[in-house]
Every structure is written in C-alpha cells, then in structure tokens.
C-alpha positions as CSV (number, residue, x, y, z in Angstrom):
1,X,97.0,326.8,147.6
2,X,97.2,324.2,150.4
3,X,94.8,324.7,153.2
4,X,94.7,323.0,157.0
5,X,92.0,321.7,159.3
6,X,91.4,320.7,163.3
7,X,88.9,319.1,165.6
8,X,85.2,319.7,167.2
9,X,83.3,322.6,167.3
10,X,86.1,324.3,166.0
11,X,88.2,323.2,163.0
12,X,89.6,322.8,160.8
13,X,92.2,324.3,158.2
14,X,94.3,321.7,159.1
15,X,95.6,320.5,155.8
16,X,97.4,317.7,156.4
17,X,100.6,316.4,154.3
18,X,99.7,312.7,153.2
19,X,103.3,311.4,153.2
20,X,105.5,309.0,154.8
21,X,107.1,310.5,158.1
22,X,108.4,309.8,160.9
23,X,108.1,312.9,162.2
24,X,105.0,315.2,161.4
25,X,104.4,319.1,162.9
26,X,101.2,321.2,162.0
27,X,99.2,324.0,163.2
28,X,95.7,324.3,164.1
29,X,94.4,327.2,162.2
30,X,90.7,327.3,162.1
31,X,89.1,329.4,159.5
32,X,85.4,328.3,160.4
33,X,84.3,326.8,163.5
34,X,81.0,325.3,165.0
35,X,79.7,325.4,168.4
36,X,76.7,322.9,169.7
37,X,73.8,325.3,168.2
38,X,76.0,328.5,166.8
39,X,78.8,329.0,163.8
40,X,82.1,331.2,163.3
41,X,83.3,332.1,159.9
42,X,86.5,334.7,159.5
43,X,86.0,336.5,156.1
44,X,89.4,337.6,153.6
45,X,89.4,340.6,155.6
46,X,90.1,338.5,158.5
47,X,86.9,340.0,160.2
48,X,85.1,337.8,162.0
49,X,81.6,336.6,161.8
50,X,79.0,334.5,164.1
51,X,75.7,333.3,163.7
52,X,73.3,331.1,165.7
53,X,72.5,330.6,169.2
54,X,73.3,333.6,171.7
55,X,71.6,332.5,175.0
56,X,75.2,332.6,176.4
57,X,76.3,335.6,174.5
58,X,78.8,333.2,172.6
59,X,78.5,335.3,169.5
60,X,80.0,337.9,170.9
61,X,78.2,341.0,169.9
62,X,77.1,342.1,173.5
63,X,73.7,340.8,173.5
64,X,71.5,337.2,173.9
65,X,69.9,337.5,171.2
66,X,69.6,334.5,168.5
67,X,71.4,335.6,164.8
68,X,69.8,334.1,161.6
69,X,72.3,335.5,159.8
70,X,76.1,336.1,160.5
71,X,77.1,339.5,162.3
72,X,80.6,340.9,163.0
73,X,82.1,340.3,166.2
74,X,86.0,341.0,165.9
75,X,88.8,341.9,163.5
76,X,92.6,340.9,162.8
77,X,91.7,337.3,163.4
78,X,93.3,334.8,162.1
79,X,91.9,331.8,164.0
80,X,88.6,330.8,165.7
81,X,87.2,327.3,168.0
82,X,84.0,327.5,169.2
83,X,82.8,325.3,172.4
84,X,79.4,324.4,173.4
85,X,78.7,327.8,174.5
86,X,81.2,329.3,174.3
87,X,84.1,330.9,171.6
88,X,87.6,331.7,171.5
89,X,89.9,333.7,168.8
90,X,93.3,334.3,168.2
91,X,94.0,337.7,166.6
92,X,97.2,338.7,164.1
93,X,99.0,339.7,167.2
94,X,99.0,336.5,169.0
95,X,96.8,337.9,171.1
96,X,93.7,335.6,172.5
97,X,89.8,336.4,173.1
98,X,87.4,334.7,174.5
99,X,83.5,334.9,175.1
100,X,80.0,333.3,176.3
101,X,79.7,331.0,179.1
102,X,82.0,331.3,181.5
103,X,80.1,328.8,184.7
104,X,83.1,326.7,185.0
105,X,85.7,329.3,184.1
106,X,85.6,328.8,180.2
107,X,86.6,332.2,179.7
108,X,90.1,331.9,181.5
109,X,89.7,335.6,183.6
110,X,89.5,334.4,186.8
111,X,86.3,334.4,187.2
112,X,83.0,332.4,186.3
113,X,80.9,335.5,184.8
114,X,79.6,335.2,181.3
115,X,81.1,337.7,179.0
116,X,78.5,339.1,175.9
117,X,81.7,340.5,174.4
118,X,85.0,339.4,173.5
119,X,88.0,339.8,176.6
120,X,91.5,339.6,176.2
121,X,92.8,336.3,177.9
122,X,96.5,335.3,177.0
123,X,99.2,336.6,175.0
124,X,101.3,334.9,172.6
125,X,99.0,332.3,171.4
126,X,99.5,330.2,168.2
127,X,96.3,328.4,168.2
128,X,93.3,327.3,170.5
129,X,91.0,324.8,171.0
130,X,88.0,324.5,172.5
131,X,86.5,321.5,174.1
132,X,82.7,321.3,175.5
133,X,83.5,323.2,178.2
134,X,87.3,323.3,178.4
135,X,90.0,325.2,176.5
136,X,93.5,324.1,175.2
137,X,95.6,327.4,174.0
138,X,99.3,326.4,171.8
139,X,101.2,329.4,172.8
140,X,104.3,330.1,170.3
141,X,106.9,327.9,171.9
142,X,105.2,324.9,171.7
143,X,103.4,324.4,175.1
144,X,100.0,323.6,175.6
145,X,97.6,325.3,178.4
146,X,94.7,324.3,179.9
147,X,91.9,325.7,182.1
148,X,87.6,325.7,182.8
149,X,86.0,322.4,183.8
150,X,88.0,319.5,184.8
151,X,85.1,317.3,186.4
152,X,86.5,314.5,184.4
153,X,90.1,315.3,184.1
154,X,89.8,316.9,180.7
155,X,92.7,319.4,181.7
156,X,95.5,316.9,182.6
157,X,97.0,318.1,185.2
158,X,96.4,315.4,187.5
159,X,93.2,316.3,189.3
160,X,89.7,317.0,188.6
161,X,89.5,320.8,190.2
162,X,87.8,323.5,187.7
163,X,91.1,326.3,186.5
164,X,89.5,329.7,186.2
165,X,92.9,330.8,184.7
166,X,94.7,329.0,182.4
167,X,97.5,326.5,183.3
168,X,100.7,324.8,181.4
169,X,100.4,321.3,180.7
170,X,102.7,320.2,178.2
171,X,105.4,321.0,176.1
172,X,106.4,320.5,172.4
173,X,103.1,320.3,171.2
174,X,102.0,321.2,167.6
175,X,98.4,320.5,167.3
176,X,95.4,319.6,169.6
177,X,91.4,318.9,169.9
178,X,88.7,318.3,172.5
179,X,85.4,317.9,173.8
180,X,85.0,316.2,177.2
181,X,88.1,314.7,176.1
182,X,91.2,316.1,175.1
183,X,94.1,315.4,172.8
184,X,98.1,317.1,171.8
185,X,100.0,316.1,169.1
186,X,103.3,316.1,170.1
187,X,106.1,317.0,167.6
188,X,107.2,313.8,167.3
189,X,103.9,312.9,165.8
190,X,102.9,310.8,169.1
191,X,99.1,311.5,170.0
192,X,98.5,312.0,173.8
193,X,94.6,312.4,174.8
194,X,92.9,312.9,178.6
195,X,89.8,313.0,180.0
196,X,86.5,311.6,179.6
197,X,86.7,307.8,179.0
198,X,83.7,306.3,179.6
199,X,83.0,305.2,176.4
200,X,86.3,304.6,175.0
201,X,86.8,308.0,173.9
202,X,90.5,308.1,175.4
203,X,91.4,304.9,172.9
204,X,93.5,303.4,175.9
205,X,91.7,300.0,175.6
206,X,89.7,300.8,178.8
207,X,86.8,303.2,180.4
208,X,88.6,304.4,183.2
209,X,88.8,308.5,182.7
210,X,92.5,310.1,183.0
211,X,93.2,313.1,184.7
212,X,96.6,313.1,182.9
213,X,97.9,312.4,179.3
214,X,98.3,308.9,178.0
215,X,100.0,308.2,174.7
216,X,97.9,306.4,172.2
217,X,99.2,306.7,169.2
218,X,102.3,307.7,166.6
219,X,103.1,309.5,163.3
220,X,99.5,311.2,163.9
221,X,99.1,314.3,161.7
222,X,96.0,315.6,163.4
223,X,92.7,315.0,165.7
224,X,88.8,315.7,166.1
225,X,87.4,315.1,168.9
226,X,83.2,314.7,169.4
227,X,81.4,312.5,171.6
228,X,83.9,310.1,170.0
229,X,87.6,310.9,168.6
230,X,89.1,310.7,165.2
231,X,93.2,310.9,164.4
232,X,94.4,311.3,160.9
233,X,97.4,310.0,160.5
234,X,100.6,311.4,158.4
235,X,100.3,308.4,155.6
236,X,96.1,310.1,155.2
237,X,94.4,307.3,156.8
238,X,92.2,308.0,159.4
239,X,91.5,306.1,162.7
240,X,88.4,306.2,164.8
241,X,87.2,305.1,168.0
242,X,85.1,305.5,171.3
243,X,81.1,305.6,170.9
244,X,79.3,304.7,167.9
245,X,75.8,304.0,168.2
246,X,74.6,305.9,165.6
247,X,77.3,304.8,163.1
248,X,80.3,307.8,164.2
249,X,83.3,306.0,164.1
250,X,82.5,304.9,160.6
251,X,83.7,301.4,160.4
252,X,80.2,299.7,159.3
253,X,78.7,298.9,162.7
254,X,77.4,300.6,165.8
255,X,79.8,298.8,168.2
256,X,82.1,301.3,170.4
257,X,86.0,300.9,169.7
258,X,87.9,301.4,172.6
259,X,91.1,301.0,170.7
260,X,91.8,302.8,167.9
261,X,90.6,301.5,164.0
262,X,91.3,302.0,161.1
263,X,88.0,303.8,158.8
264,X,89.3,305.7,155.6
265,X,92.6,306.4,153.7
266,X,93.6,309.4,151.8
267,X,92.3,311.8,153.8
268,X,93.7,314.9,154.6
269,X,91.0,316.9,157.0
270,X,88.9,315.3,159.1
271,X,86.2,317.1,161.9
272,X,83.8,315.8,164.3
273,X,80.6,317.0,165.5
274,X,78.9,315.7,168.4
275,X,77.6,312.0,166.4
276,X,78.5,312.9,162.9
277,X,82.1,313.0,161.2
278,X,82.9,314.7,158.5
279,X,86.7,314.0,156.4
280,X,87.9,315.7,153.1
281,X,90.1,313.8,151.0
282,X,92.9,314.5,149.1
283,X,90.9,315.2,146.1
284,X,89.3,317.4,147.7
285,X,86.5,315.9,147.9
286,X,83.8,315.8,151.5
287,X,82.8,312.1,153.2
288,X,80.3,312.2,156.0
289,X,79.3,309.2,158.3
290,X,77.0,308.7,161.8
291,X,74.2,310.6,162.7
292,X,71.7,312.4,160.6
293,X,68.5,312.4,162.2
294,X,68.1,316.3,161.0
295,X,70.3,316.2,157.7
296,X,73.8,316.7,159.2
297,X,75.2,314.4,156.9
298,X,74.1,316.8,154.4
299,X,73.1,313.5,151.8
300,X,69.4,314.9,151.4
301,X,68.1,312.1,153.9
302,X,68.1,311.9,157.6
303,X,69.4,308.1,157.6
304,X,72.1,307.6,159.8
305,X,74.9,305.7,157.9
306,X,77.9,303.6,159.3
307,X,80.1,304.3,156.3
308,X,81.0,307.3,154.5
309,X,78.7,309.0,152.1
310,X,80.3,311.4,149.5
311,X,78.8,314.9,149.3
312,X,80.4,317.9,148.0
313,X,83.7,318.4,146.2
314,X,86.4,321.0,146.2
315,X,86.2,321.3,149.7
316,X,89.0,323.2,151.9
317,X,88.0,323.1,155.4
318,X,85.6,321.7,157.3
319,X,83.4,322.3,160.7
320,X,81.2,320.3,162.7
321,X,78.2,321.5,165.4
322,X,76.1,319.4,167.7
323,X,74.0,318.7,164.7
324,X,75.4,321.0,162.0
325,X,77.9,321.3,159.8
326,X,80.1,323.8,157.9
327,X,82.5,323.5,154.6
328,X,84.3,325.7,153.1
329,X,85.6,326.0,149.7
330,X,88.6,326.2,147.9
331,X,86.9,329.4,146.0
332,X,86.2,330.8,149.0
333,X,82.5,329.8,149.0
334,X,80.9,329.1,152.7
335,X,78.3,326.1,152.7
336,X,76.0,324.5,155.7
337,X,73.4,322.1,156.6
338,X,72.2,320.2,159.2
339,X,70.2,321.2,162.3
340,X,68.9,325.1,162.6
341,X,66.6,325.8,165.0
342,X,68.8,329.0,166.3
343,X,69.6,329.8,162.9
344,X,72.9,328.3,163.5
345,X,73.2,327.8,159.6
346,X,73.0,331.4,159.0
347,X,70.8,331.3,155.9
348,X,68.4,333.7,157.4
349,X,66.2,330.7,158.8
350,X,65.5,328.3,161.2
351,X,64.9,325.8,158.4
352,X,66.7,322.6,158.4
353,X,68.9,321.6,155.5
354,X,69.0,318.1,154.4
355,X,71.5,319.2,151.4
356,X,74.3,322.0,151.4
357,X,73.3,325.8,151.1
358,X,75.7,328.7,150.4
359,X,75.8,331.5,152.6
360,X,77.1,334.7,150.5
361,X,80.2,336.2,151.4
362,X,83.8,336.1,150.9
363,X,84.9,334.1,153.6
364,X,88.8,332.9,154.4
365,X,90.2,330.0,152.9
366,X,93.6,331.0,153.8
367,X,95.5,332.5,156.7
368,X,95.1,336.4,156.2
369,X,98.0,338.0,155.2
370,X,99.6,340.8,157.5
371,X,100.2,344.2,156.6
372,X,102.3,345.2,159.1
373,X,106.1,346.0,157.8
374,X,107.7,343.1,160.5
375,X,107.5,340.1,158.8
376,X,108.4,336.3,159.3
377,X,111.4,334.8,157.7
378,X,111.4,331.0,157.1
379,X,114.6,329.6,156.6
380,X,115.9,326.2,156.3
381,X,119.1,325.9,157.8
382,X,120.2,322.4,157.2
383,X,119.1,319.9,155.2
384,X,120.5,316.0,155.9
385,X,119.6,312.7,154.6
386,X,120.1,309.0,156.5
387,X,121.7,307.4,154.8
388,X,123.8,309.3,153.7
389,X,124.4,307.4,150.3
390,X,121.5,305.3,149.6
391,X,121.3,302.6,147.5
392,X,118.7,302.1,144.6
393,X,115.5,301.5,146.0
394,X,116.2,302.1,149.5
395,X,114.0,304.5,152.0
396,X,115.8,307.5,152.6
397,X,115.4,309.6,156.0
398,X,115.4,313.3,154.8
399,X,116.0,315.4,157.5
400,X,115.3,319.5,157.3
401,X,115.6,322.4,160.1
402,X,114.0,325.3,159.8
403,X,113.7,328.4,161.4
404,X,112.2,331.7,161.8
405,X,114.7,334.5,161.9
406,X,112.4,337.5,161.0
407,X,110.6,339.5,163.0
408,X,107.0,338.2,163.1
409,X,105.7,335.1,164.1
410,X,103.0,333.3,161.5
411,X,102.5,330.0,159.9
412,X,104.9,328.6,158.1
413,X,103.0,326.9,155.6
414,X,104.5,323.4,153.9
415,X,107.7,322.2,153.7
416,X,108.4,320.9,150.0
417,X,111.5,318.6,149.2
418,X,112.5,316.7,145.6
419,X,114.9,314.0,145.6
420,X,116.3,315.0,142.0
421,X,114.7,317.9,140.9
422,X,116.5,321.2,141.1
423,X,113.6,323.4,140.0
424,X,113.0,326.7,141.9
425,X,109.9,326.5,144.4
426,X,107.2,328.0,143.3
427,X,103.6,328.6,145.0
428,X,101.2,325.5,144.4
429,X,104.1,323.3,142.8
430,X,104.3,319.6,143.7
431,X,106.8,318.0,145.3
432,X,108.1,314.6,145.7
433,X,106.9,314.8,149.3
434,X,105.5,317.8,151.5
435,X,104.2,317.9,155.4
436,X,102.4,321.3,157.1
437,X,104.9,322.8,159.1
438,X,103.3,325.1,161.6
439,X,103.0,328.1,163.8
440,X,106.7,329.7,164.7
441,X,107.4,332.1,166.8
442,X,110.5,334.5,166.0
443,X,113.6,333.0,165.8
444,X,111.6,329.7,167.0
445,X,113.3,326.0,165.1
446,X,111.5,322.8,163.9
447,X,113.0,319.8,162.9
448,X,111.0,317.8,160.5
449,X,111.4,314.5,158.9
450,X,110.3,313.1,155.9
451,X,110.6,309.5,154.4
452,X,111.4,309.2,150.4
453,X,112.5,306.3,148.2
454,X,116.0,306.4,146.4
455,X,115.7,306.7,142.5
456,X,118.2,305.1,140.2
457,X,121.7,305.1,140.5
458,X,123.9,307.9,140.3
459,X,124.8,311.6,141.5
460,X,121.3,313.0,142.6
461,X,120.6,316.6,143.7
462,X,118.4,317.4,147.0
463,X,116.3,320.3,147.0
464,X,113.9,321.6,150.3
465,X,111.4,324.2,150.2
466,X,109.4,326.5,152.5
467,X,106.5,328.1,151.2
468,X,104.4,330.3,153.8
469,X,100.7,329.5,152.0
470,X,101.8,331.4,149.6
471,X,100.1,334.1,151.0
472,X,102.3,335.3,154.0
473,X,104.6,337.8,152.8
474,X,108.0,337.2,153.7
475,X,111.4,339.8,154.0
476,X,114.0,337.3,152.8
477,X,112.4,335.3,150.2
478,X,115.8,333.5,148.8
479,X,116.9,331.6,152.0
480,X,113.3,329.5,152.1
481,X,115.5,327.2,149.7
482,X,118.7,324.6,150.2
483,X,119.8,321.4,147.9
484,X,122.3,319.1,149.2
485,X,124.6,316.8,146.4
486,X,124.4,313.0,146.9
487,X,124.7,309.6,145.6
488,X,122.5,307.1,144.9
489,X,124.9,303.5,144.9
C-alpha cells in the first residue's frame, strides 16, 4: 500500500511518485497533523482524535482545557490540517469543519468568534490546508480558496485585507501548503507561492512579500511550508530555501537561501515544522534536520543539525508542530517526540521526548474506505505515447486520461503504467513508473504524463493502471485498465 503526505502543521500522506514527469497531480490527504503546541490523528474508523493545547478550543471538543492524551472530536473524516491555533477537517462527504481561533477570521463563517466546537464551513472540499493563521481549501474541481489573515498577502488576491469568508484564488490546482506563506501546485507541476517574504521564504530571489502568486518552480510533486519552505520534486529530490539559522533548510550551513536548493534525493514525503524538517524516503525510512533545542529531531539529543539525521524506519506519513513532531507507520503505529509542555505528544505527559514514543491506538495509514453504496469509478480513457514509435533507447512521453465516471468523488490513488509488461494490475504491484493521481470529483478528468525509456527493438505492448489505494472500493473495477500496441524501431 502506497501512502501520501503535505506541508506544516498539517501533513502529510502525500506519497509522492519518484519518477520522471513532466506533468505531476496529487492530493493532499492528511492523516495526522500538528498544530504549534497541539496534534490530530484520524484513527481506521476515520474518527478523529486531538490532543494538546486547547486555550483556543482548537481541539474541538467544546472546552479550553489542555488534553494529555487524545480525545474524540469528529467522525467520517478523511482529512485533517491543523494551524497555529486553529484546525480544519474534511469529512467523507466533502464537507469541511473548522475550529479554534477564529481573531482574524480563521474559521471562514463570517465572523471573528472562536468556535470550541467543529462548524460547517464549505462544501465540496477535496483537501485543506492550513497556514499560521490562514486557510487554503482544494474544492473538487481543482480551484483553490483562501480566506483569514492577509496582513502579509498570504491569501493572493492582491491585497492585504483579512477574508472572514473564504475566496477563489486559483484554478487547476492539485496540491498546496502554508504558514505565513503560501504555496499551489498547479497541475502542470509548476509551484506558485505568496505571502510572507522577508526571509526568502517565497524563493523569488528577493524579500519583498507578494500579495499575489509568483511561479517559482516546475515538475514539483509537493510542498511544506514552516518558517522556511520545502518542495519535493517529481524525480524525489527535495529543494529548500528561506530561513535557516538553526540548520532548517538542511544544506550544511545556517545561511538563508532565497532561491531554491537542492538538500536530499529520493525522497518521497517531506513536512515542516516551524525550524525543523522532517522527509521520508523511498525506503521508507525518516531524516530530520534544523532545530532541536527540546528533541524535535527525535535523535536523543537536543543538538541542532544542518544535515539530515536518520531516525525511524518504515515510516508512512509524517507531521510537524512548532517544536513537535508526529510519524506514522506503515503498520498503523502513531509515534511522537519533541516539545510537550501542553501534552501535545499525547503520551499522557508533559514530558519531553528526545527519542520516538508510541501512542496506542489504531490510527489511519490509509484513506478510509466508504461504505456508502455510490461509489467512484476510475477509468482511463485514453492512453497515447510521443513518439509514437520510439526508437531503442529513446525517452518516451506516455500520455494517460483518466476519469471519474461513478457516482462518488474520492482519491484516485496511483496511476501504474509498464512499457512491455501485459500483467493484470494488482494492489501493491510495481510498475515500470507510477505518479499519485489525486482527488476527483464525479465525472471530473486528469491528464497525466509520465516519462519512460524505450526497451529493445520490436513490437512492445503498453499497459496503464489505476489503483484507488487499494482500499477504495470501486463499481467497475475492469475499465481501471488499457494497453496500447507499439513499436520500438
């Protein structure tokens, strides 16, 4: 089973494809998520837990009051992002929630009262994000909205006035992240970002804050965003830049990046907590760099480090806090450590841990499955290569639509495509390549693009697969599949 990850004080099951592309879309579907001082978890039920700091109510369970340990807040979720005091969820029926602080209109009612319990906000959401202060919502067909604080432009629309409702930015977008900045992957891979500048943060070479979206990079898979910003890129490396004096951006040194850099290859998650970074590679292994003054590295020390340190292995997801962090599992097993002085680790403490600790429970390391008889249908529709009739050697354009024609939107899962294997697609197989392809809605399209080298000469057989996690059930099972005859010259 593949899983998927995203970006600060929320993230992260973005799991990212670590092939060559052109063309890249994912989802953000958070499974855990971290706040500055508090922690989300959803469990297999899709139930959702919190834990931590409450002085805002952002835990949701109608009260102020600090929780050592996790306590039940919602259910049908099937994605959570936690802000700085604040938390948003996204339940099975696209439905969206939000709680906490609500000063500068985090909440998106209309108003800038603090809420103790979840409220219904928008409709139609395929993921959110939440920033600091400000929120970022992916509704179904691909456009971004914004609203809360914009003191420093962090919503994009050109000014710097607080939105107490939310408003659309941007189309075609396929994956975001924030704090006081913010950032959209567009579906053409192209990584926009906005906001707070003034160290670097926006990767434009400069220090100027934009109250609009500037394009910054391409073929970007995903994005964390902290007091500085990380972008993982489709081929797994990752790039860092803005602040770094405490080691963040990973590169060796404390000297702030204004321009993107390249820190790490083969990674395929990456998170960012408010000095500290966090990345899983594709062996499923967890890296951490920056700041550790109370163990959020999580390498039994509190010295900061400038590179990546290795930690834990078979790691699925990760989530980053102020000063905390969260991984979870492939087996399902939820582990923190870091900072807890509001028993943000949930261990039933307000101990720090300089090392990982499991908290008990059987927490989400997938996408829960629906039980409602509607289901989605994934369904590739055409399948192309450029060029046409390759010669040996030569790198080959693949080129696959697909689309939703059931009646219930959810996550596609990955796209899998051989270049001369005609093997049935089975859950967990390998392919030659494979890329996450997203939220879509009903009878929503994507086009997606991957990048393959031409085998030996002769007649070759194309073969694409959808495979919803492997956990989404689907009605029509048999049209997930489509091979296309060629030639290799």
């Amino acid at each position: 089973m593949r899983t998927k990850m995203f970006a600060i004080f929320a993230v992260v099951f973005l799991f990212c494809g670590v092939a060559n592309a052109d063309s890249y879309t994912m989802q953000n579907m958070s499974q855990i998520a971290a706040g500055w001082t508090s922690s989300l978890a959803i469990k297999t039920d899709a139930s959702l837990w919190a834990w931590g700091d409450n002085g805002n109510g952002q835990l949701g369970d109608g009260s102020t009051t600090n929780r050592l340990s996790p306590v039940k807040v919602l259910t049908g979720v099937t994605t959570v992002s936690a802000g700085a005091f604040h938390s948003l969820a996204v339940k099975t029926d696209g439905g969206l929630w939000a709680w906490g602080n609500n000063s500068g209109g985090e909440l998106g009612d209309g108003t800038t009262t603090n809420h103790l319990i979840p409220i219904k906000v928008l409709n139609e959401v395929a993921a959110v994000e939440a920033g600091g202060h400000q929120n970022l919502a992916l509704k179904t067909d691909g456009g971004l909205w914004t609203w809360g604080p914009n003191n420093v432009g962090q919503l994009g629309d050109g000014t710097t006035e607080n939105r107490l409702t939310p408003v659309k930015l941007l189309t075609d977008v396929v994956a975001m992240a924030a704090w006081d900045q913010s950032l959209a992957i567009k579906t053409d891979g192209s990584l926009w970002a906005w906001g707070q500048n003034v160290s670097g943060q926006i990767g434009d070479g400069t220090t100027t804050n934009r109250s609009s979206p500037v394009k910054i990079l391409t073929g970007v898979a995903a994005a964390a965003a902290g007091q500085h910003t990380l972008a993982l890129k489709i081929d797994g490396s990752l790039w860092a830049w803005g602040p770094n004096g405490q080691g963040q951006l990973g590169d060796g040194t404390t000297t702030n990046r204004l321009s993107p850099i390249k820190v790490l290859t083969g990674v395929m998650a990456v998170a960012a907590g408010g000095y500290h970074s966090l990345a899983i590679k594709t062996d499923g292994s967890l890296w951490t760099w920056g700041s550790n003054e109370v163990g959020q590295l999580g390498d039994g020390t509190t010295t900061n480090r400038v590179k990546p340190v290795k930690v834990l292995t078979g790691v699925a997801a990760v989530a980053a806090g102020g000063y905390h962090s969260l991984a979870l599992k492939t087996d399902g097993s939820l582990w923190v450590w870091g900072w807890n002085g509001a028993g943000q680790l949930g261990d039933g403490t307000t101990e720090n841990r300089l090392i990982p600790t499991q908290i008990n429970g059987a927490w989400s390391t997938f996408l829960p499955a629906d039980a409602a008889p509607t289901l989605p249908d994934f369904a590739i529709t055409d399948l192309s290569l450029t060029p046409a009739a390759p010669a040996a050697g030569d790198t080959v354009a693949v080129i696959v639509k697909i689309k939703n024609t059931g009646t219930k939107a959810a996550d596609g899962g990955y796209l899998e495509i051989w270049t001369n294997q005609p093997a049935i697609q089975s859950c967990g197989s390998e392919g030659n390549e494979w890329m996450e392809i997203g939220a879509l809605g009903v009878g929503a399209t994507k086009t997606l693009a991957l990048t393959v080298r031409a085998s030996k000469a002769g007649a070759k057989t194309l073969r694409a697969a959808v495979d919803s996690w492997c956990e989404t059930t689907e009605s029509n099972e048999a049209n997930n599949q489509l091979t296309k005859s060629y030639t290799v010259k």
